[in-house]
C-alpha positions as CSV (number, residue, x, y, z in Angstrom):
1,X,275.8,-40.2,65.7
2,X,274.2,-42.6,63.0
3,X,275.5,-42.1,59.8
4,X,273.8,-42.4,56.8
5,X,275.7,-42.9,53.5
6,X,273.9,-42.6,50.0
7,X,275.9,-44.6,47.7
8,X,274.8,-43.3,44.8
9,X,272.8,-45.3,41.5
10,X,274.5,-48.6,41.2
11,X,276.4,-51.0,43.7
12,X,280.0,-50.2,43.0
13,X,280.2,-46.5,44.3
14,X,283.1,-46.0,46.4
15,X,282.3,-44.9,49.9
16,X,284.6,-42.6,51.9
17,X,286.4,-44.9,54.4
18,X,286.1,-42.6,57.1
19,X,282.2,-42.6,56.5
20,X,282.6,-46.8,58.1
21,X,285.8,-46.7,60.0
22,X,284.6,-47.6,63.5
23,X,281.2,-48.9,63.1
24,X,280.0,-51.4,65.4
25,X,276.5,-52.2,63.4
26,X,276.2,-51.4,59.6
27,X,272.7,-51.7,58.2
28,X,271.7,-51.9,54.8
29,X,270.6,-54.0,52.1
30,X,272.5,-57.2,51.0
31,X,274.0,-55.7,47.7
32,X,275.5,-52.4,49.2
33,X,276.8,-54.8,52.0
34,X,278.3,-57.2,50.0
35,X,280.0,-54.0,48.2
36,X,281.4,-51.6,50.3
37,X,284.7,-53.0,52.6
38,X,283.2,-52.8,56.4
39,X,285.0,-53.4,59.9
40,X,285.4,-57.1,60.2
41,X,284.0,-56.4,63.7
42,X,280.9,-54.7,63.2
43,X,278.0,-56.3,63.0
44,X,275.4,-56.6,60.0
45,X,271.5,-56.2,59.5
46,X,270.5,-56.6,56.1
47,X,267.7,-54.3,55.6
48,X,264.6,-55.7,55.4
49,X,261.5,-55.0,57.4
50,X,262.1,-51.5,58.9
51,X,260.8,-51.5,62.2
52,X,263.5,-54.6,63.6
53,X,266.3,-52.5,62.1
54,X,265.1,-49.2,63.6
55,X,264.6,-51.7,67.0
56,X,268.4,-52.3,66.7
57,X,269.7,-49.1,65.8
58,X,267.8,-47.9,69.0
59,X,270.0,-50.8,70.9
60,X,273.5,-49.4,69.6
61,X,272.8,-45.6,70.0
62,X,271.3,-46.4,73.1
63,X,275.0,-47.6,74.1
64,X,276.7,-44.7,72.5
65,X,278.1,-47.5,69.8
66,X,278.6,-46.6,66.1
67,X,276.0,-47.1,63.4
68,X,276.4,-46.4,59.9
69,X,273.2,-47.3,57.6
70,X,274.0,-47.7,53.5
71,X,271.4,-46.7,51.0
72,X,271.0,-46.3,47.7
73,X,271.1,-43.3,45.8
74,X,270.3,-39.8,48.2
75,X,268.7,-41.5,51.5
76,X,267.1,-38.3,52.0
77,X,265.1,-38.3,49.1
78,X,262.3,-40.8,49.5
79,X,264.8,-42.7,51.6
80,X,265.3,-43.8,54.9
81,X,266.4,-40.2,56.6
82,X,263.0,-39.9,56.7
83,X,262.1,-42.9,59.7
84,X,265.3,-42.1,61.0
85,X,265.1,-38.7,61.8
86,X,261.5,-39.4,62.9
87,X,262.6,-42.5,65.8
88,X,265.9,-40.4,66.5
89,X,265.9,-36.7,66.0
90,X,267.5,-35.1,62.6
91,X,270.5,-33.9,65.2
92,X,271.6,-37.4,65.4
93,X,272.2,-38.0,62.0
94,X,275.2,-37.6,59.7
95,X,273.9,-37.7,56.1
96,X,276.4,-38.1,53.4
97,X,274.3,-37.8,50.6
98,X,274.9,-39.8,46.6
99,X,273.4,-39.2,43.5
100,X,269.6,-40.3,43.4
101,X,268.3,-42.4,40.2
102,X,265.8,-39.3,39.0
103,X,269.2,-37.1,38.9
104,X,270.9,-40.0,37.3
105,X,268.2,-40.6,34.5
106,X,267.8,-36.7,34.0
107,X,271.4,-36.8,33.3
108,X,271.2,-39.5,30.8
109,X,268.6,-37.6,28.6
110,X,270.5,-34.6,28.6
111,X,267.8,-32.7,30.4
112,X,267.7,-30.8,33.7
113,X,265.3,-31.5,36.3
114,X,264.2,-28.7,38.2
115,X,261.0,-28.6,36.9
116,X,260.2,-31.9,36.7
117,X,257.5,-33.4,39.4
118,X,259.3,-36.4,41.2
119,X,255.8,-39.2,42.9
120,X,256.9,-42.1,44.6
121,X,254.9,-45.0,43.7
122,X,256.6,-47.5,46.1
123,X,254.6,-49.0,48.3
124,X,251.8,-46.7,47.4
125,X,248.4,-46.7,44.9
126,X,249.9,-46.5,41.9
127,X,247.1,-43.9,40.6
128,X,248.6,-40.8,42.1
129,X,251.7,-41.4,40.0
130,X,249.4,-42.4,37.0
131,X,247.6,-39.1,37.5
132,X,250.7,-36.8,37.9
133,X,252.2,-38.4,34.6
134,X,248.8,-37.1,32.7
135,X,249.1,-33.7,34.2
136,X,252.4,-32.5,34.0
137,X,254.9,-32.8,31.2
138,X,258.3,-33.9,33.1
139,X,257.6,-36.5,35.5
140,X,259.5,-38.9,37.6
141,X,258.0,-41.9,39.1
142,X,259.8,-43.8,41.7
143,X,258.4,-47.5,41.0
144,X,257.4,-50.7,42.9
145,X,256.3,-53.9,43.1
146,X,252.8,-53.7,41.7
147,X,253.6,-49.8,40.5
148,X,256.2,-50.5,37.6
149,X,256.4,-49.7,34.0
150,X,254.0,-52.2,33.1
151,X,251.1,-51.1,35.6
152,X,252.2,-47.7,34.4
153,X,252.0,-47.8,30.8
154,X,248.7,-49.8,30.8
155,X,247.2,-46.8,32.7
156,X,248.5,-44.2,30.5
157,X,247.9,-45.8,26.9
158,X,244.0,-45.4,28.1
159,X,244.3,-41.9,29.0
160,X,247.7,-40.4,28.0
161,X,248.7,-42.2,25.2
162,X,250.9,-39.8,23.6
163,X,253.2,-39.7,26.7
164,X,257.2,-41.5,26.2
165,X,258.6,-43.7,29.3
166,X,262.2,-43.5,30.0
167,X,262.6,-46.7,31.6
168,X,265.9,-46.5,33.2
169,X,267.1,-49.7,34.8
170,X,270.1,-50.8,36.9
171,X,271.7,-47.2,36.9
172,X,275.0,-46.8,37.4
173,X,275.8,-50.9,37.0
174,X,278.1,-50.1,33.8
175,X,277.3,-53.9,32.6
176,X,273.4,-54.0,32.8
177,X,272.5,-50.5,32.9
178,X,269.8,-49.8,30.7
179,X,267.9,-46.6,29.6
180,X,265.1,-47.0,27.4
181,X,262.7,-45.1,25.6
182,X,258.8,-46.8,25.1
183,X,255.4,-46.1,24.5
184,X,252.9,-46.7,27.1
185,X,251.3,-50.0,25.5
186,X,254.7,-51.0,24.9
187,X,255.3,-50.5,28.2
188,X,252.6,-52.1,29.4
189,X,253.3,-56.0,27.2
190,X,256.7,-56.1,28.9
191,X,258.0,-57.9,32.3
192,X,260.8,-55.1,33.0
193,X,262.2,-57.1,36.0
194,X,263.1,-55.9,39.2
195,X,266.0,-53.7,38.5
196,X,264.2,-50.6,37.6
197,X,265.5,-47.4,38.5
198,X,263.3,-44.6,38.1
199,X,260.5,-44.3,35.0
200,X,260.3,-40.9,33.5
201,X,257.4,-39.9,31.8
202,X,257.6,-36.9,29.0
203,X,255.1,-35.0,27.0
204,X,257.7,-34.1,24.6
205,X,255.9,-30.9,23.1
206,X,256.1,-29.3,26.6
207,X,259.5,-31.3,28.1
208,X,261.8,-28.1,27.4
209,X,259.8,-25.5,29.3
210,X,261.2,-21.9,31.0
211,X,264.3,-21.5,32.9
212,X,262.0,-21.5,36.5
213,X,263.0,-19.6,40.1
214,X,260.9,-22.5,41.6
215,X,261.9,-26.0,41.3
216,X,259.1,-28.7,40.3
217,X,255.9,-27.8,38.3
218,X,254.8,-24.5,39.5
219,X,251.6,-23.0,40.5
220,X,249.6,-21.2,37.8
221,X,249.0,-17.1,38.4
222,X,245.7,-16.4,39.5
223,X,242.5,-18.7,39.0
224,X,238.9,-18.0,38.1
225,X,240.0,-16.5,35.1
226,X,237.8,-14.3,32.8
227,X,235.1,-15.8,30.4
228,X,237.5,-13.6,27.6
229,X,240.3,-16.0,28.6
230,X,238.6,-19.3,27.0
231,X,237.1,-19.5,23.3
232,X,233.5,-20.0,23.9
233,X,230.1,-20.2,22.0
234,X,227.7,-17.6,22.5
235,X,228.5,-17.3,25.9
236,X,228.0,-20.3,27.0
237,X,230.5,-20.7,29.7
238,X,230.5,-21.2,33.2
239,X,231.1,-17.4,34.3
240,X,233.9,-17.0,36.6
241,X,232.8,-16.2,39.8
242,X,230.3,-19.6,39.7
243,X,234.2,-21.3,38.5
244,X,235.6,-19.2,41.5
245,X,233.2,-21.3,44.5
246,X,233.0,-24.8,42.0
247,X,237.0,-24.6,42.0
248,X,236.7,-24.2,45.6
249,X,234.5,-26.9,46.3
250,X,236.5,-29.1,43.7
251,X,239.8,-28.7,45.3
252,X,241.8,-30.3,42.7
253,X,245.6,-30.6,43.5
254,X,248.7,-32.2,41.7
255,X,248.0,-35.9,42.3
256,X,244.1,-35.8,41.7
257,X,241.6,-37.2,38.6
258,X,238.4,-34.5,37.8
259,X,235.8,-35.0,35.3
260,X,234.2,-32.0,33.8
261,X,230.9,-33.4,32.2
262,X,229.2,-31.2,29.9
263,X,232.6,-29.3,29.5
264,X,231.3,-27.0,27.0
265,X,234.3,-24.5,26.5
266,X,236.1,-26.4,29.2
267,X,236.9,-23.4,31.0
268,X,236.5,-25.8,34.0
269,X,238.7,-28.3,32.8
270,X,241.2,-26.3,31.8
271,X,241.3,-24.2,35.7
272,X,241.6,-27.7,37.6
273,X,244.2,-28.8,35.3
274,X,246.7,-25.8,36.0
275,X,245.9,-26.7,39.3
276,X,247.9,-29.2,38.5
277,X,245.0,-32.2,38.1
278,X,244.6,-34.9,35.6
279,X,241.4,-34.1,33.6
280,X,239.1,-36.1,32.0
281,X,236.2,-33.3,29.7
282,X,233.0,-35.3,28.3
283,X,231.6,-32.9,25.8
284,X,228.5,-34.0,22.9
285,X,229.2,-31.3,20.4
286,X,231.7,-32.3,18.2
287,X,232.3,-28.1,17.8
288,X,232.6,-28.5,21.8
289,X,235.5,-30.8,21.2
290,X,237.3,-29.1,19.6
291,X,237.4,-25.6,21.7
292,X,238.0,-28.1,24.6
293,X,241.2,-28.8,22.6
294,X,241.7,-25.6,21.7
295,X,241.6,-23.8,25.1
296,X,244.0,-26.3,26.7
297,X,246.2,-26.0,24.0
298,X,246.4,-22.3,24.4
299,X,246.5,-22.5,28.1
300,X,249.6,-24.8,28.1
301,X,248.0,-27.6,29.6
302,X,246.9,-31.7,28.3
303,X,243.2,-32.5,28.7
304,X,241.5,-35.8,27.8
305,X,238.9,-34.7,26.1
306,X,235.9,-37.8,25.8
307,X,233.7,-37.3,22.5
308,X,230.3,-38.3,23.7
309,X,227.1,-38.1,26.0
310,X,227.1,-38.6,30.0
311,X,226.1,-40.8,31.4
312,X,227.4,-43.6,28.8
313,X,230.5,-42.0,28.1
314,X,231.6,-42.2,31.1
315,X,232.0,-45.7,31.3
316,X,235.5,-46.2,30.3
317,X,236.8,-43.6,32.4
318,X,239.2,-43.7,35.4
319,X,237.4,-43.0,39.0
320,X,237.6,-39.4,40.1
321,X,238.3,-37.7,42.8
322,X,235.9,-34.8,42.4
323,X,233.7,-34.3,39.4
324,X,231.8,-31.1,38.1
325,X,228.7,-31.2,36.1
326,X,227.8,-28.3,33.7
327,X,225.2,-29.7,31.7
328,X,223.1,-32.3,31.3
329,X,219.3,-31.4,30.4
330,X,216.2,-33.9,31.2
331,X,219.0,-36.8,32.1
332,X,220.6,-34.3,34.9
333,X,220.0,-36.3,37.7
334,X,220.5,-39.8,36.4
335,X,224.0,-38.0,34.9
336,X,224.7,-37.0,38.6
337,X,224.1,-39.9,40.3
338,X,226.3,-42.1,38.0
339,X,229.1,-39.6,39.0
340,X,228.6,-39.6,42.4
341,X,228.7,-43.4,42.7
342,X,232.0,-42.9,40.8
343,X,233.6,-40.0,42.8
344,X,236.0,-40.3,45.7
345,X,235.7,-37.0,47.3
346,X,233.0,-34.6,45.9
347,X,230.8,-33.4,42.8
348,X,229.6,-29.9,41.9
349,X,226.7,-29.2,39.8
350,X,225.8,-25.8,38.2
351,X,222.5,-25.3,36.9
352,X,220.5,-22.3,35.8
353,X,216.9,-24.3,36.3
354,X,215.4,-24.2,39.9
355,X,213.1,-27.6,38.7
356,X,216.0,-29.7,38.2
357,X,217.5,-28.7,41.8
358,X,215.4,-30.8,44.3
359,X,216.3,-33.8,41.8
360,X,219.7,-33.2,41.9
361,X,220.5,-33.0,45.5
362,X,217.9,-36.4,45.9
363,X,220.7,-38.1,43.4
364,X,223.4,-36.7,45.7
365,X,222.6,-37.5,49.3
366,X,221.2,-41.4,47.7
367,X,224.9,-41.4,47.2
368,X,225.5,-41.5,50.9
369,X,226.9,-37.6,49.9
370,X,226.6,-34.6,52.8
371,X,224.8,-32.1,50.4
372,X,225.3,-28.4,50.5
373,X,224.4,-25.3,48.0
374,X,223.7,-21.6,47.1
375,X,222.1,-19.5,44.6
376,X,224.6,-17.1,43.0
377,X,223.7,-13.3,41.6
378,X,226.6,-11.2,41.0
379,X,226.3,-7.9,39.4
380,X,229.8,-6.8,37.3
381,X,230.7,-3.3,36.6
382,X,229.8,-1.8,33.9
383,X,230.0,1.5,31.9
384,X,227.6,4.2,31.3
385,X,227.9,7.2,29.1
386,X,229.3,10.4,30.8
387,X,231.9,8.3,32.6
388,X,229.5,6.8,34.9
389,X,228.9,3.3,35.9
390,X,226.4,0.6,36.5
391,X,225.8,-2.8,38.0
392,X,225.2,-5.2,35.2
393,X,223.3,-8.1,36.5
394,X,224.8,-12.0,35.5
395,X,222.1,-14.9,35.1
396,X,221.4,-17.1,38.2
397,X,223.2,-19.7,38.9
398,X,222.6,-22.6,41.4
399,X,225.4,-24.2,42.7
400,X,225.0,-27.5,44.7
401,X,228.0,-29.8,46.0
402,X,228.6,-32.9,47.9
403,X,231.0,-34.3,49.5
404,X,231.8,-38.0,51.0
405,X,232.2,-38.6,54.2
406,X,233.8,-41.5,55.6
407,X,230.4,-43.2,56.8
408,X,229.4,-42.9,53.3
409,X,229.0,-45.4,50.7
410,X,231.8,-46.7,49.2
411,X,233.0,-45.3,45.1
412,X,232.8,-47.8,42.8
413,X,235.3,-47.8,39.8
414,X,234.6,-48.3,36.2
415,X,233.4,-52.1,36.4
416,X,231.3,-51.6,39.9
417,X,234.0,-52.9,41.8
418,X,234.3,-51.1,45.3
419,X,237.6,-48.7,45.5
């Protein structure tokens, strides 16, 4: 067996003494080492590189000798359990699990976690986490070189301003611990160090939300929702079975960035956001702004809602995954293109004008995008008098899409730089 010990937030945990007793190789890194009493016989890898240590650990389990590994916090979340169970079978592993750092911050607020979303940032882009932090009110970011508070908070005082950081550092160390509550451009003028924990991010209107069954940040019931479900002007919404295939086509997930430009009511702004999205709506009309607001507001969810006209307003913004155009007039195709040299995975155009189609797929497949489409008629129920009923004809709707492919060009983000 290979036993894995999470020695919970800090370096002074105690650790059972059976959990070492007998250990002929004991990996971890130098401060849990240096901490916990070990065999004087057993030798010592300081974790650094993972594949040599995995190499190792092969060596001694290959010779039926002991090995203990010493992790911080729970090693089976976002920890090293993971590549261990992957090289030698979950069978072979004896987990004693400690307290993670997001339990451990949780706890310092006073607030449970259950439905909080918990990203990893270590190692990775930090734009997911940045993403998941606009989209969701109780977030947990687990932080890294290059993906800290600072990287972070710069990200989010552009697009989430409102948003508090918890920056909890050193956890558990009852001499340097640290938990602290910021801005993001406060967090983004400061060199936090290397002892960062954990960096919560709260929208604190929405932090105390519903005891759930589920834990993390749920899934919204149903999608497509009526045109009666969104404040709108004189109908002028995208109807719900053209928001049914865009949604579709979209695919926005927890994790993702989507611009609806031309938002109108936002009714497709609002749909890829409890998808659980980050959302950027461009709208012109200053009324248009507002419903925006309003209809996110009333659907429980944060928008960033971008006063202005496409394509100069997009500028400024973040690079998106997937982007859907609902208006746009004469400038149409210039409007698409700009987006699709911007997009990383797709963009979806509705339009009710057959002239401005052939245009619009020309500014799509320039863009090195594979190009796809329908015309949509749908005919809703609708009553007659003497209890009868009728089929009530919708306006036409073209629907075109396109989506990269890896031999396509390459997105560019907000300054032309390739992504």
């Amino acid at each position: 067996m290979i036993t894995v010990v999470g020695t919970g937030t800090g370096t002074g945990a105690p650790v059972p003494s059976d959990a070492v007793s007998g250990a002929e190789l004991v990996v971890g890194g130098r401060r849990h080492l240096d901490a916990v009493p070990l065999p004087a016989t057993a030798d010592r890898i300081v974790l650094g590189p993972l594949a040599p240590a995995l190499d190792a650990i092969e060596e001694y389990v290959g010779k039926d000798r002991r090995v203990v590994v010493l992790a911080s916090g729970d090693p089976g979340f976002f920890g090293i359990v993971r590549a261990l169970a992957e090289r030698f079978g979950p069978a072979r592993l004896d987990v004693r699990p400690g307290v993670s750092s997001v339990a451990a911050a949780f706890a310092r607020l006073g607030l449970t976690w259950d439905d909080a979303v918990v990203v990893s940032a270590h190692g990775r882009d930090p734009r997911t986490a940045v993403n998941v932090c606009r989209a969701h009110p109780k977030v947990a970011v687990l932080t890294g070189p290059g993906a800290g508070p600072a990287e972070l908070g710069a990200a989010l005082a552009r697009s989430a301003p409102g948003r508090v950081l918890v920056v909890a550092s050193a956890l558990g160390d009852p001499a340097h611990e640290r938990v602290e509550r910021v801005s993001p451009a406060e967090a983004a003028r400061r060199d936090w160090g290397t002892a960062v924990s954990v960096v919560l991010c709260l929208d604190e209107t929405r932090v105390l939300g519903p005891v759930r069954t589920l834990a993390g940040g749920g899934r919204p019931v149903g999608w497509a929702l009526a045109e009666g479900d969104f404040a709108h002007r004189d109908s002028m919404i995208t109807k719900f079975e053209v928001r049914a295939l865009a949604l579709a086509r979209l695919g926005p997930r927890p994790g993702d960035l989507v611009w609806d430009v031309g938002s109108g009511s936002g009714s497709v702004a609002v749909e890829c956001a409890r998808l659980g999205a980050a959302v950027s709506a461009v709208e012109k009309a200053a009324d248009g702004v507002a419903r925006i607001r309003a209809n996110a507001g009333a659907h429980g969810v944060d928008v960033q809602v971008v006063h202005g006209s496409a394509p100069d307003a997009l500028a400024e913004l973040d690079a998106p995954d997937a982007v859907f155009v609902g208006g746009g007039g004469r400038e149409l195709p210039d409007i698409v293109g700009v987006c699709a040299r911007r997009a990383r995975r797709t963009v979806v155009v509705a339009m009710a004008a057959l002239d401005r189609v052939p245009a619009v797929r020309t500014a799509l497949t320039d863009a090195g995008f594979d190009v796809d489409g329908v015309l949509l008629q749908s005919s809703r129920l609708a009553p007659l008098p003497g209890d009868v009923t009728r089929l009530a004809a919708t306006n036409p709707v073209f629907l075109l899409w396109g989506a990269r492919t890896p031999a396509s060009s390459t997105p560019l983000d907000r300054e032309g730089v390739a992504l």
